[in-house]
C-alpha positions in Angstrom: 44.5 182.9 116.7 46.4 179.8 115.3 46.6 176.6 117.0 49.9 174.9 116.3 51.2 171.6 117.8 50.1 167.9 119.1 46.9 166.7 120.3 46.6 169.0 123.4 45.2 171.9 121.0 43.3 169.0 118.2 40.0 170.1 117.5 38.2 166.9 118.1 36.8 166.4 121.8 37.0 162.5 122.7 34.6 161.9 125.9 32.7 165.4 125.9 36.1 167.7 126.3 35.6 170.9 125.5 38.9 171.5 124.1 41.2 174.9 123.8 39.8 176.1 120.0 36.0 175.7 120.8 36.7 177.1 124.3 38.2 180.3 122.7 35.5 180.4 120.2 32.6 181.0 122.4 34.6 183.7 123.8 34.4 185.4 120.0 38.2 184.4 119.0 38.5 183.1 115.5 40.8 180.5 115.8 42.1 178.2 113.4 43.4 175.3 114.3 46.8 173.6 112.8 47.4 171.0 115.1 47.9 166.8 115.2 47.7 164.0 117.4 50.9 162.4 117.5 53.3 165.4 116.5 56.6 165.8 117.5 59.0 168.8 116.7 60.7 166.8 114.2 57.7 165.3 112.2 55.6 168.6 112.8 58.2 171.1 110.8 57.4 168.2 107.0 53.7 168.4 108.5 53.3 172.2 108.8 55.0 173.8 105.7 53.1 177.3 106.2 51.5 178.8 109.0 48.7 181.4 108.1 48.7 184.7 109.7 46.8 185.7 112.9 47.2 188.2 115.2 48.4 185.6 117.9 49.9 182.2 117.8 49.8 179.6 120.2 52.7 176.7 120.0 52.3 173.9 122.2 55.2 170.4 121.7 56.6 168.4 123.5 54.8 165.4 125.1 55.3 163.6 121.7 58.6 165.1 121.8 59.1 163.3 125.4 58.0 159.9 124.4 60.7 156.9 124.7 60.0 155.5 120.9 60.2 158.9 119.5 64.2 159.4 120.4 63.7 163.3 119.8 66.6 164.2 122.0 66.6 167.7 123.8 68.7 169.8 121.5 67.1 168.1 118.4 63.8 169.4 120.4 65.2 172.7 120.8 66.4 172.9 117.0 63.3 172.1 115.6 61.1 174.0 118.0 63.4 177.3 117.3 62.6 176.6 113.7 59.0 176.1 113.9 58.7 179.2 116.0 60.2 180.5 113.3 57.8 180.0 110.9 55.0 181.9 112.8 53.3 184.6 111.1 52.2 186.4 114.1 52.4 189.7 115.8 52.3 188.2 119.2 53.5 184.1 120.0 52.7 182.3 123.4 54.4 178.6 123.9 52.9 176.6 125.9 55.0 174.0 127.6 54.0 170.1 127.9 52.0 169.2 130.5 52.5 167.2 133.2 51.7 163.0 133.2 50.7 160.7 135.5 53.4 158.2 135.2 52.0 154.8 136.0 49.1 155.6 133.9 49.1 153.4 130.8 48.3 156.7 128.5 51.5 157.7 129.2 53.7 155.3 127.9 57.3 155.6 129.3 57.1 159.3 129.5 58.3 160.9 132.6 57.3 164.3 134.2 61.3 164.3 134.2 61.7 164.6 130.6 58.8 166.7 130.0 60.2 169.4 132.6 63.1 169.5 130.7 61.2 170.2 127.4 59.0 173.1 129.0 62.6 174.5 130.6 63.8 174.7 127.1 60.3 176.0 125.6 60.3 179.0 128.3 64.4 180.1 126.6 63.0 179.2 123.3 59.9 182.0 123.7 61.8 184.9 125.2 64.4 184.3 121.7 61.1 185.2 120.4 60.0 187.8 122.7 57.1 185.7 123.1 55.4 184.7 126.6 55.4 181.1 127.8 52.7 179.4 130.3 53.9 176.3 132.2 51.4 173.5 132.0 54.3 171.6 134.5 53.3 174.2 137.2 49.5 175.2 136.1 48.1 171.7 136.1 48.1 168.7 138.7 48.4 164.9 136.9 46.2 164.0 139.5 43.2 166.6 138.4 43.7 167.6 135.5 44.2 164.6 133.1 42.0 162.3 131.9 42.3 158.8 132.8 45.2 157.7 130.3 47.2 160.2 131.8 48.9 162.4 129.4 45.6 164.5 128.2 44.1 167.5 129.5 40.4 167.1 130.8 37.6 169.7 130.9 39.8 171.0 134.2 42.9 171.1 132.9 41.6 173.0 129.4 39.6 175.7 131.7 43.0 176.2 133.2 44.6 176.7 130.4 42.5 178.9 128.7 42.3 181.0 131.3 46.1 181.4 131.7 46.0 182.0 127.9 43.7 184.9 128.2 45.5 186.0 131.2 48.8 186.0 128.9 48.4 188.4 126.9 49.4 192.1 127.0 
């Protein structure tokens, strides 16, 4: 399984997380992970020139995406996640839409569970192009019990859910 997109599937585990990757691991999944803090669509597709093959790939953009000081607008999100999709060498793809944020948190830094509901709307259109599946983080998690205290990442909660619907996913 390949990892691709911002710091919601990063390898490293600030605080203790167990994160998606190691989660998936102890389950026996090989996973590789080609994901950054800090990615957007549009900086992600210079970032990631090839993707290596796996028998699934999991794509997961948009909070960066979402951010004020980024000015990715939605159909430049929508271009660039088409074409990153696009550069998947999978059999099977699952996007994973943003997840929600606590707004007055100070992690979250202008972004609004607004926005980022539009960016998951567009991700769920963007994975049936692909005949992929999509899970909605905006409707699987609660800003209230699944973030961590900055409000825009996933805690130990959140990632259990996640993985789970991930598992769940697939055919």
């Amino acid at each position: 399984m390949v990892l691709v997109g911002d710091s919601h599937l990063t390898e490293d585990s600030p605080g203790g997380i167990t994160k998606l990757g190691p989660r998936l691991r102890r389950l026996g999944w090989t996973v590789v992970v080609k994901a950054q803090g800090g990615l957007d669509t549009r900086t992600a597709i210079k970032a990631l020139t090839e993707l290596p093959r796996a028998d699934w790939s999991v794509y997961s953009f948009g909070s960066n995406d979402a951010a004020p000081w980024k000015e990715v607008s939605l159909p430049e999100f929508e271009s660039s996640s088409r074409q990153l999709l696009g550069m998947s060498r999978s059999e099977q793809i699952i996007v994973v839409g943003p997840p929600p944020v606590a707004e007055n948190a100070d992690g979250a830094w202008g972004r609004t569970n607004a926005r980022l509901r539009r960016c998951s709307e567009c991700a769920a259109l963007l994975s049936m192009e692909v005949n992929g599946l999509f899970i909605s983080l905006m409707d699987l998690l609660s800003s209230d019990k699944d973030l961590v205290a900055d409000g825009l990442h996933l805690n130990d909660t959140g990632y259990e859910k996640l993985a789970a619907a991930l598992l769940s996913a697939r055919p």
